[in-house]
C-alpha positions as CSV (number, residue, x, y, z in Angstrom):
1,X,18.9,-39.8,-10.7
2,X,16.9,-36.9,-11.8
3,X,14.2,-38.0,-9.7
4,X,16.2,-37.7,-6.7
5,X,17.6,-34.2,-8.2
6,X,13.7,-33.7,-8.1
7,X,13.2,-34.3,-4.6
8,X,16.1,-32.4,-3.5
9,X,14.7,-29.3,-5.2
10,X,11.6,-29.5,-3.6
11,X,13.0,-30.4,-0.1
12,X,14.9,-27.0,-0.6
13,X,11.4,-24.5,-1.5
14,X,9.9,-22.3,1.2
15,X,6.4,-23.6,0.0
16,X,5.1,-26.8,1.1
17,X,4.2,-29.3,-1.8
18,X,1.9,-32.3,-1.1
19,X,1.3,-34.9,-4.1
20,X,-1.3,-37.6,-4.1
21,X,-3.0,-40.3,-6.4
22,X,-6.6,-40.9,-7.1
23,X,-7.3,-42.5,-4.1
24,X,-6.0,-39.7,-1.9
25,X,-2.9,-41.2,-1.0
26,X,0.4,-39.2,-0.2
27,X,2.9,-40.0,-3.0
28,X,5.4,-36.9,-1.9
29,X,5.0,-34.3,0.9
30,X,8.3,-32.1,1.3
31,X,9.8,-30.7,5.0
32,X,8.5,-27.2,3.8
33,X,4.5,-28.8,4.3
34,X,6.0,-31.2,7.2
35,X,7.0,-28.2,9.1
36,X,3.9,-26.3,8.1
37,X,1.4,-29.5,9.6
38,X,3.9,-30.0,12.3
39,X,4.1,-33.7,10.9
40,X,7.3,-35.9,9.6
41,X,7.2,-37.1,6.1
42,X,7.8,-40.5,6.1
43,X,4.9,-40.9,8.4
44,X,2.2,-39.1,5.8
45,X,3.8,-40.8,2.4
46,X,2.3,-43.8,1.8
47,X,-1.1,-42.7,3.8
48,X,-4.3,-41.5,2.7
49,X,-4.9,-37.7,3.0
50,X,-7.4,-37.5,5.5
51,X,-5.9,-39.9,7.9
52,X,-3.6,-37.5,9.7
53,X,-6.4,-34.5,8.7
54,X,-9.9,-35.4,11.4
55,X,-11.0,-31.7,10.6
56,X,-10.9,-32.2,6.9
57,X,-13.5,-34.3,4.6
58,X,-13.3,-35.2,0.6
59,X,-15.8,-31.9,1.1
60,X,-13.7,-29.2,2.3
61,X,-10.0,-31.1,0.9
62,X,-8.8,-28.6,-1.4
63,X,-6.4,-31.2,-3.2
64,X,-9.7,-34.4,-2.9
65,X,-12.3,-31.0,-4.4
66,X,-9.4,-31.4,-7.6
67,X,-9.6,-34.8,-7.7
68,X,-13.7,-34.6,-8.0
69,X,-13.3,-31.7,-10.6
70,X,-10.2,-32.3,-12.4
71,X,-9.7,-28.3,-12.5
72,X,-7.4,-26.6,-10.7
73,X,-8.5,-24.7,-7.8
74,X,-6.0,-21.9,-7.3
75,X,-5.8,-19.1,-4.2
76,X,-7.7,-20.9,-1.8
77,X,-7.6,-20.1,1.8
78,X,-7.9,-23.3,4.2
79,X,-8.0,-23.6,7.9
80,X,-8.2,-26.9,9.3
81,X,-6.3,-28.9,12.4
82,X,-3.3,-30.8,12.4
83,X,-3.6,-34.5,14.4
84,X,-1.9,-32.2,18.1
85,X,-5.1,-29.8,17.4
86,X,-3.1,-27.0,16.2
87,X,-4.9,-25.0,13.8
88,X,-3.3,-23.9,10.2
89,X,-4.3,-22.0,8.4
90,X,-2.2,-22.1,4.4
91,X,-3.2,-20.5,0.8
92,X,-3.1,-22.8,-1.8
93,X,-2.7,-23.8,-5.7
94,X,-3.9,-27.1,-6.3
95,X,-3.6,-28.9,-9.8
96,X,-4.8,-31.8,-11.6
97,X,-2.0,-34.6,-12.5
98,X,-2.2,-35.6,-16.1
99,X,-0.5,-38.4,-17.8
100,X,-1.5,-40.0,-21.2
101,X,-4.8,-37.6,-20.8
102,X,-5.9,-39.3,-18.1
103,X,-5.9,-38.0,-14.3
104,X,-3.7,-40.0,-12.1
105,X,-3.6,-37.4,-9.4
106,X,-3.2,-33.6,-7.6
107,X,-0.8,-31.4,-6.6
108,X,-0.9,-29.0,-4.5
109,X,1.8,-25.8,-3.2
110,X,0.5,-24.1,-0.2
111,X,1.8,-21.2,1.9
112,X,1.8,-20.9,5.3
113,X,-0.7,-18.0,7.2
114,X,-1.2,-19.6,10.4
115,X,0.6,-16.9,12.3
116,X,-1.3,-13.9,9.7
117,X,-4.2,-15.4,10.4
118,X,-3.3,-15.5,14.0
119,X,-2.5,-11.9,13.4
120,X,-5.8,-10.5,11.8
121,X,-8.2,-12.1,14.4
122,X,-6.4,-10.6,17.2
123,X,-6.9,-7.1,15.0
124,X,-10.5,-8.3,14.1
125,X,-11.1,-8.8,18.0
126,X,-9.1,-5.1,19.1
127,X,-11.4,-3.5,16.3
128,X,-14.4,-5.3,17.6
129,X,-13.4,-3.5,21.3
130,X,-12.9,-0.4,20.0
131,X,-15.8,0.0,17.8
132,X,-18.8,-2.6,18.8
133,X,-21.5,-3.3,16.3
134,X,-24.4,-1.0,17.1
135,X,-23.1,1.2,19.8
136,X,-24.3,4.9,19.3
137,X,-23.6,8.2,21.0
138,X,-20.4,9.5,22.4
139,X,-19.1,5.8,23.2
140,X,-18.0,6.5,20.0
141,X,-15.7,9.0,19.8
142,X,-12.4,8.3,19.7
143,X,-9.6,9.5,22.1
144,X,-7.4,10.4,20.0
145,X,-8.7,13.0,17.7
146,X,-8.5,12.3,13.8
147,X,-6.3,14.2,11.7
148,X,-8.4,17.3,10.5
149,X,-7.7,19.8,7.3
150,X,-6.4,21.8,9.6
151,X,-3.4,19.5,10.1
152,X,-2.5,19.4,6.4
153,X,-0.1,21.8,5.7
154,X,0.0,23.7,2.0
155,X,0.8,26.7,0.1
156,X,0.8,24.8,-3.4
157,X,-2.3,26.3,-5.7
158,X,-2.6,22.8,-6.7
159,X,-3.0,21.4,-3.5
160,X,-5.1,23.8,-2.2
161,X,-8.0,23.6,-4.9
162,X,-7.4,19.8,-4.0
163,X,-8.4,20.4,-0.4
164,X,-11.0,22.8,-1.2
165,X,-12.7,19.9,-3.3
166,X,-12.2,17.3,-0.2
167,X,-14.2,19.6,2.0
168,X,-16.8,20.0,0.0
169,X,-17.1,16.2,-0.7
170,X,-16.9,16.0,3.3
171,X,-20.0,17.6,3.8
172,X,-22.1,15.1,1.7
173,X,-22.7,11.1,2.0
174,X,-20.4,10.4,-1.6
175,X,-17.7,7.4,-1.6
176,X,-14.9,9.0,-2.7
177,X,-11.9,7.1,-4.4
178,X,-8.6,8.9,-3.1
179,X,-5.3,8.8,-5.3
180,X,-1.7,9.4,-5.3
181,X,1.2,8.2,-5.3
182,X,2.8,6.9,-1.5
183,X,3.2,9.8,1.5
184,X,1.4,12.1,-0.4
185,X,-1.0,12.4,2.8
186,X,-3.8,10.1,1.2
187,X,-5.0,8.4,4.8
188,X,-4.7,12.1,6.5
189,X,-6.8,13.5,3.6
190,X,-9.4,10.4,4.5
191,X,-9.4,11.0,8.3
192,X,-10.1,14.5,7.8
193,X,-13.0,14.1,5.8
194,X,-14.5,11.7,8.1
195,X,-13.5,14.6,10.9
196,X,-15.5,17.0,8.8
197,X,-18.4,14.9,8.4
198,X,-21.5,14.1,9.9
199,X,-20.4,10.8,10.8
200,X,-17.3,12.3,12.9
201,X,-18.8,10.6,15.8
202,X,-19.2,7.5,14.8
203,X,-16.3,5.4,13.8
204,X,-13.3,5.8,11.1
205,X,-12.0,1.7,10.2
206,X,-9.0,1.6,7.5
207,X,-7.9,-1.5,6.4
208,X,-5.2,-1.8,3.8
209,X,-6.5,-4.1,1.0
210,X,-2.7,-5.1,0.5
211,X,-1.9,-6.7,3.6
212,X,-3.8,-10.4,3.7
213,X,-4.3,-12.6,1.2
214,X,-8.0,-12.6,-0.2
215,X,-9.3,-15.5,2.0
216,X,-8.4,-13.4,5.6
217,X,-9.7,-10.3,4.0
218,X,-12.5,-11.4,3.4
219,X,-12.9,-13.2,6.7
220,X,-12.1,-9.7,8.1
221,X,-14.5,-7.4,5.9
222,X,-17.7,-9.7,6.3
223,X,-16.7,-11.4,9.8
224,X,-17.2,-15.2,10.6
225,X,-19.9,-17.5,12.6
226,X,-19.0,-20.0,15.0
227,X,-18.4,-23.3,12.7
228,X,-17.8,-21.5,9.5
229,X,-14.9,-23.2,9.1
230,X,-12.3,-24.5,11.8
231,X,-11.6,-22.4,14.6
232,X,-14.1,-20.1,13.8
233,X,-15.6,-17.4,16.0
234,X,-19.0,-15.4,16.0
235,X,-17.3,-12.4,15.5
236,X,-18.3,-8.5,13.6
237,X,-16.4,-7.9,10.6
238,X,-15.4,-4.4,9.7
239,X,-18.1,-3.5,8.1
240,X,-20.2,-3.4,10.6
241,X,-17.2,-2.1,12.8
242,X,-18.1,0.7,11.0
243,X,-21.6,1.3,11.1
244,X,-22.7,4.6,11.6
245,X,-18.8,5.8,10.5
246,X,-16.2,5.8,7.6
247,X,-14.7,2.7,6.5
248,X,-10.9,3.5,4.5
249,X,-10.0,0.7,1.8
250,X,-6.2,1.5,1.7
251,X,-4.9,0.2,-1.7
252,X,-8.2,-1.1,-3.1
253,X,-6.4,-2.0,-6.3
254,X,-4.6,-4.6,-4.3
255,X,-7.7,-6.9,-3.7
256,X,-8.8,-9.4,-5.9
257,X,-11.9,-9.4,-8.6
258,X,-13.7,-12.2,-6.5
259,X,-13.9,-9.9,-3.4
260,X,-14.6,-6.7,-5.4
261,X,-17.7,-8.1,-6.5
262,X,-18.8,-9.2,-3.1
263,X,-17.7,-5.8,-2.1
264,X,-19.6,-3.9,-4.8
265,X,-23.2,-6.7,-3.1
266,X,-22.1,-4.4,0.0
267,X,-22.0,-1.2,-1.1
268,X,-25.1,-1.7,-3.7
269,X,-27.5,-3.5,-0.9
270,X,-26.4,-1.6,2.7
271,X,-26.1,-5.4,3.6
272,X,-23.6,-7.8,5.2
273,X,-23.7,-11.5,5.3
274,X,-20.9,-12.7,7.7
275,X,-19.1,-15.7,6.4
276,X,-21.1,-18.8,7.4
277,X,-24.1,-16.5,8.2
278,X,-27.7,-17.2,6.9
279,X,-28.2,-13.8,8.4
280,X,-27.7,-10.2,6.8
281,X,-27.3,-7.1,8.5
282,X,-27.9,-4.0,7.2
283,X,-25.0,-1.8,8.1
284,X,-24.7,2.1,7.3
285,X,-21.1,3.2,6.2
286,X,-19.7,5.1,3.9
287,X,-17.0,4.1,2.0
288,X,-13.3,5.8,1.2
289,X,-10.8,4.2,-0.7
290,X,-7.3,4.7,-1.8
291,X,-5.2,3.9,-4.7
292,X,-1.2,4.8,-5.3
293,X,-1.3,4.8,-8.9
294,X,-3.7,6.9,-11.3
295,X,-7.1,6.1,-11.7
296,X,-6.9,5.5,-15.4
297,X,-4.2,2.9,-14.9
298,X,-6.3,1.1,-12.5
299,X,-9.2,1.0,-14.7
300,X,-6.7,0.1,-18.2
301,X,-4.8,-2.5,-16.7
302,X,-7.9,-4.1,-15.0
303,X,-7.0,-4.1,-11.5
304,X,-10.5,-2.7,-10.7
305,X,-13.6,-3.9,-11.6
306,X,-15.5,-1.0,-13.7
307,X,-18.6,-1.3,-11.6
308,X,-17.3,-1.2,-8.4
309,X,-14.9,1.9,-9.7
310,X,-17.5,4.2,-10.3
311,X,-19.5,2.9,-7.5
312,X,-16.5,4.4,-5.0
313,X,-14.9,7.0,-6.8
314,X,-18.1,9.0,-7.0
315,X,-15.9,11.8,-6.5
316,X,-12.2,11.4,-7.2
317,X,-9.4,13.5,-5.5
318,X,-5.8,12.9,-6.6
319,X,-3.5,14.4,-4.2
320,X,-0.1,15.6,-6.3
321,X,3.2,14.4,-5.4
322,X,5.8,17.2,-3.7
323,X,7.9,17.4,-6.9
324,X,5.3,19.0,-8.4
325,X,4.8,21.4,-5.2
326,X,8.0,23.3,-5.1
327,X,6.5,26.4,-3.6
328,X,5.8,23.7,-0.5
329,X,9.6,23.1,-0.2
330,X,10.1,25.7,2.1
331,X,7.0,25.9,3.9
332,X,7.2,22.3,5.1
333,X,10.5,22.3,5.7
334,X,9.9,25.4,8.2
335,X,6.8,23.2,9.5
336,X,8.8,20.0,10.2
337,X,11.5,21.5,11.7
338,X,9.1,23.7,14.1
339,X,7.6,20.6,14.9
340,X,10.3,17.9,15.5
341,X,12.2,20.5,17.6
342,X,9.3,21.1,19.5
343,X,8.8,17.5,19.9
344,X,12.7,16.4,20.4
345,X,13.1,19.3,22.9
346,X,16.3,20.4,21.0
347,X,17.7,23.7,20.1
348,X,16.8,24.7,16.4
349,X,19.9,24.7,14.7
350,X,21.2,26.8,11.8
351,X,19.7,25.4,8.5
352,X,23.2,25.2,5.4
353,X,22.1,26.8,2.4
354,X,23.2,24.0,1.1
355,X,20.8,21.8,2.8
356,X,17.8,24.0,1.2
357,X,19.5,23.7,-2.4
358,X,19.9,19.5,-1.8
359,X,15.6,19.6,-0.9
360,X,14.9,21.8,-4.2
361,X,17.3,19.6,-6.4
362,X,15.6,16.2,-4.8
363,X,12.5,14.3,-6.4
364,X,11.0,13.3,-3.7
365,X,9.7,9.9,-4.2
366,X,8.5,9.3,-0.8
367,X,6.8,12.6,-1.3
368,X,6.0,14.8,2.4
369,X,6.8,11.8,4.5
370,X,9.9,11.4,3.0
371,X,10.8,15.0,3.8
372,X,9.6,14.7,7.4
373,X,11.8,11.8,8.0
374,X,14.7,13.4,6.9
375,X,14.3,16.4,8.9
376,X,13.1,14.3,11.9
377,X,16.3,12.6,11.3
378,X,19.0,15.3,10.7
379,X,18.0,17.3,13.6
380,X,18.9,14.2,16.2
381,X,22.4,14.0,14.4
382,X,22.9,17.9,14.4
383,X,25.1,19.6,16.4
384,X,24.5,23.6,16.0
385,X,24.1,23.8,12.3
386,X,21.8,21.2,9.7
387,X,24.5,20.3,7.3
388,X,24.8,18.1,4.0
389,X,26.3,15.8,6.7
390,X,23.5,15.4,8.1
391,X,21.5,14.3,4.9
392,X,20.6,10.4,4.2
393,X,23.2,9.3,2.3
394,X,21.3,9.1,-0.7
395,X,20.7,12.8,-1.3
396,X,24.1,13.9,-0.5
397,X,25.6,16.3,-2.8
398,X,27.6,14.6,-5.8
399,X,31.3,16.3,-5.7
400,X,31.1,18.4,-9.8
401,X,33.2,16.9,-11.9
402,X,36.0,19.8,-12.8
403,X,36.5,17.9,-15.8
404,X,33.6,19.7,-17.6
405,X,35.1,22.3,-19.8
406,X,32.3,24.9,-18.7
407,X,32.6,24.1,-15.4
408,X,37.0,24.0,-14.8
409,X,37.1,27.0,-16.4
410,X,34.5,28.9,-13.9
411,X,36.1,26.9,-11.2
412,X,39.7,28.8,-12.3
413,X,38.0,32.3,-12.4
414,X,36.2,32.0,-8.8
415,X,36.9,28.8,-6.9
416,X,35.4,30.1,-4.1
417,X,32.0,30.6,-5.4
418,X,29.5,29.4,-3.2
419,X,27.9,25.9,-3.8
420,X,23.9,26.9,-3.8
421,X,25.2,29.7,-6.5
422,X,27.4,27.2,-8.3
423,X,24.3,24.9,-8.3
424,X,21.7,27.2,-9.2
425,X,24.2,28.1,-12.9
426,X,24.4,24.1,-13.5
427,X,20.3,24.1,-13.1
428,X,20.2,27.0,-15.3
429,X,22.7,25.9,-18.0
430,X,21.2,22.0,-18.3
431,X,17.8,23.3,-18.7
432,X,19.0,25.8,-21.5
433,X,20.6,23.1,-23.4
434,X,17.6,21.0,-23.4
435,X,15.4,23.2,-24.1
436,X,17.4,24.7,-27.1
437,X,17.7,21.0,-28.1
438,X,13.8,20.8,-27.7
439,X,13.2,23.3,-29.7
440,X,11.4,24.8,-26.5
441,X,8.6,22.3,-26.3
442,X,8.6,22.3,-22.3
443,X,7.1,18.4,-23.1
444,X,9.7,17.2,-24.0
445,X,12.3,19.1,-22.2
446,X,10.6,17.7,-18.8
447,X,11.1,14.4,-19.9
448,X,14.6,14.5,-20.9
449,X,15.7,16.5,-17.4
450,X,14.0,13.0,-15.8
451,X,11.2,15.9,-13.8
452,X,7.5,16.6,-14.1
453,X,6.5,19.0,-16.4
454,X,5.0,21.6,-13.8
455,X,8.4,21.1,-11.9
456,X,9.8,22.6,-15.3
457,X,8.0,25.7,-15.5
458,X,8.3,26.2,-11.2
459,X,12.1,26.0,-12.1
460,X,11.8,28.2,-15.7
461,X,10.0,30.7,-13.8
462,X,12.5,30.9,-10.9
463,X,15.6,31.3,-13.0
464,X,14.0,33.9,-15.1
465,X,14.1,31.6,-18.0
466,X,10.7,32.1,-19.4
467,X,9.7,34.4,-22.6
468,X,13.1,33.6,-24.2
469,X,13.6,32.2,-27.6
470,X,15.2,28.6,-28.0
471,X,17.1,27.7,-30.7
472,X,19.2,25.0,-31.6
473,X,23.0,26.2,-32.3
């Protein structure tokens, strides 16, 4: 009974499961791995492994390399054919199968990346168009023109001395390791140092670290030779898609310790061996990478390896989220909504003061994209005036509750006081009270209100809040 419970279970995962004994021969193989291989289960049970498998040998057999080993082999990416010739490509986990001490077989869960796979060498191949191994001269430069520091938009001090930095770091040959936290403008702030380089004419290649498992990005970093494993083209990797340019690691904390060492090879040696390859080619790149959390979280938590850490952040810019930017509130609001009328062809409408008040009060955690989406997307729902309305219905205005004692009774005095003015005395009274029950330590009073500490001070500073003397009553 609870063996066929068991079976039922596995029928039912999204993962395909393939069991076998010592001598390689299929004791369980679930639909999940029969739809995978394009093959039916009952045909494979009962047969040895590499009978259905002619591209496979006990050699490159993830679950027969177990059986040799007894260790499990974990993360593995394999490509090999099914008996029609389709290729499939799977990561896998394969185990050992103990009983009484002694192996009696392997396991093995593998996920399906046949059609990612199928994905990155069509990308491999466009990159490999666009930006051919050792092509020179203005072959190179692309259409359409990079983003430039022109393009991003400040007023914020903080941001400002940020940019300042980049450009600086532009000029010169450094890797530079580029954090903050998601739509901050991390890839623009890449692309414009490449701009302002002297490698603007040669190529700019981003890859985000986060998108294939570590088996197609590597097959995408180094590139692959004909044979190298099944289905295997002689084709440039991105590194030397970028010879002579910028190549972006997006989300470098996102690739594993195994490839970060090969990576660090690379960036120590100016050399490339593509997977396969007896070969190496020297390649000339320089190196940009990106990382949405702090740097010293990275480096705690070890999701970078310390050597290839300080290898690329050289120089380290950390762009600061928008909540920390309120005097950019404004400003980018006037600059997205110059723009998207511009590029909607639409006549500006008449911006709500309430509108302003609901971007000031909001946290922002998509940062400037976030605010150019919802101004991109108000303006094709507006109809003569930019109204709360027109606001994602997560940053609409809560109704107050009148309940509040401080609150009814203001609301009996005037109750036709505006809402940005009605707003700006709640702002003003929670941030008294917190601070009164802070004792004025600005710390702690940030932390309490759920805001950044700078976001504190823009808001102490604006109410005219700062100088005073806080008690607790």
């Amino acid at each position: 009974m609870h063996d066929e419970w068991l079976r039922q279970i596995l029928d039912r995962l999204a993962e395909g499961v393939h069991m076998v004994d010592l001598n390689g021969v299929t004791l369980y193989y679930n639909r999940a791995m029969g739809r995978m291989e394009g093959l039916d289960p009952r045909v494979v049970i009962g047969k040895g492994l590499l009978s259905h498998f002619p591209s496979l040998s006990k050699e490159t057999s993830t679950l027969w390399q177990v059986l040799s080993s007894q260790e499990p082999v974990l993360q593995v990416t394999q490509t090999y054919l099914n008996p029609r010739g389709e290729r499939i490509t799977s990561v896998n986990d394969t185990y050992p199968v103990f009983e009484d001490g002694h192996l009696v077989g392997a396991m093995e869960v593998a996920r399906d990346l046949s059609r990612e796979a199928s994905l990155s060498e069509k990308v491999s191949q466009l990159q490999s168009v666009l930006h051919p191994p050792g092509d020179s001269g203005s072959k190179r430069v692309r259409e359409q023109p990079y983003y430039t520091f022109e393009d991003m938009k400040t007023q914020s001090k903080r941001m400002l001395a940020v940019l300042t930095k980049a450009k600086r770091a532009a000029a010169s040959e450094v890797n530079i390791l580029i954090s903050g936290e998601t739509g901050t403008g991390k890839e623009m702030a890449a692309q414009s140092i490449h701009a302002a380089s002297r490698r603007a004419r040669g190529p700019f290649v981003a890859q985000n670290c986060a998108a294939f498992p570590e088996g197609l990005l590597e097959g995408l970093l180094f590139g692959t030779v004909r044979g190298s494993f099944t289905g295997a083209l002689d084709r440039p990797g991105l590194f030397e898609q970028a010879h002579g340019g910028t190549l972006l690691l997006d989300e470098l904390d996102s690739m594993g310790w195994n490839l970060q060492s090969k990576l660090l090879r690379v960036i120590q040696e100016g050399k490339v061996r593509r997977l396969g390859d007896t070969r190496e080619r020297e390649i000339d790149v320089r190196f940009l990478a990106t990382t949405n959390r702090p740097v010293e979280e990275i480096l705690s938590e070890g999701r970078i390896r310390p050597d290839l850490f300080y290898r690329l952040c050289v120089i380290n810019l950390h762009l600061p989220p928008l909540r920390e930017r309120g005097e950019d509130i404004e400003f980018m609001v006037e600059h997205f909504l110059e723009l998207f009328v511009k590029k909607q062809e639409r006549v500006r409408p008449r911006l709500q003061p309430a509108v302003m008040e609901a971007f000031r009060l909001h946290d922002w955690p998509g940062n400037v994209r976030e605010l150019a989406h919802v101004i991109e997307g108000g303006l094709v729902i507006a109809d003569g005036e930019f109204g709360v309305d027109e606001l994602p219905s997560y940053m609409r205005l809560k109704k107050w509750d009148v309940s509040n004692t401080a609150m009814a009774s203001e609301a009996t005095t005037n109750a036709w006081i505006s809402l940005p003015t009605r707003l700006e005395r709640i702002e003003r009274q929670s941030i008294q009270e917190t601070l009164s029950e802070t004792q004025g330590n600005q710390t702690r009073a940030a932390k309490a209100l759920g805001i950044s500490r700078q976001l504190l001070q823009y808001k102490m500073k604006n109410l005219g809040l700062y100088g005073q003397e806080w008690r607790k009553s």
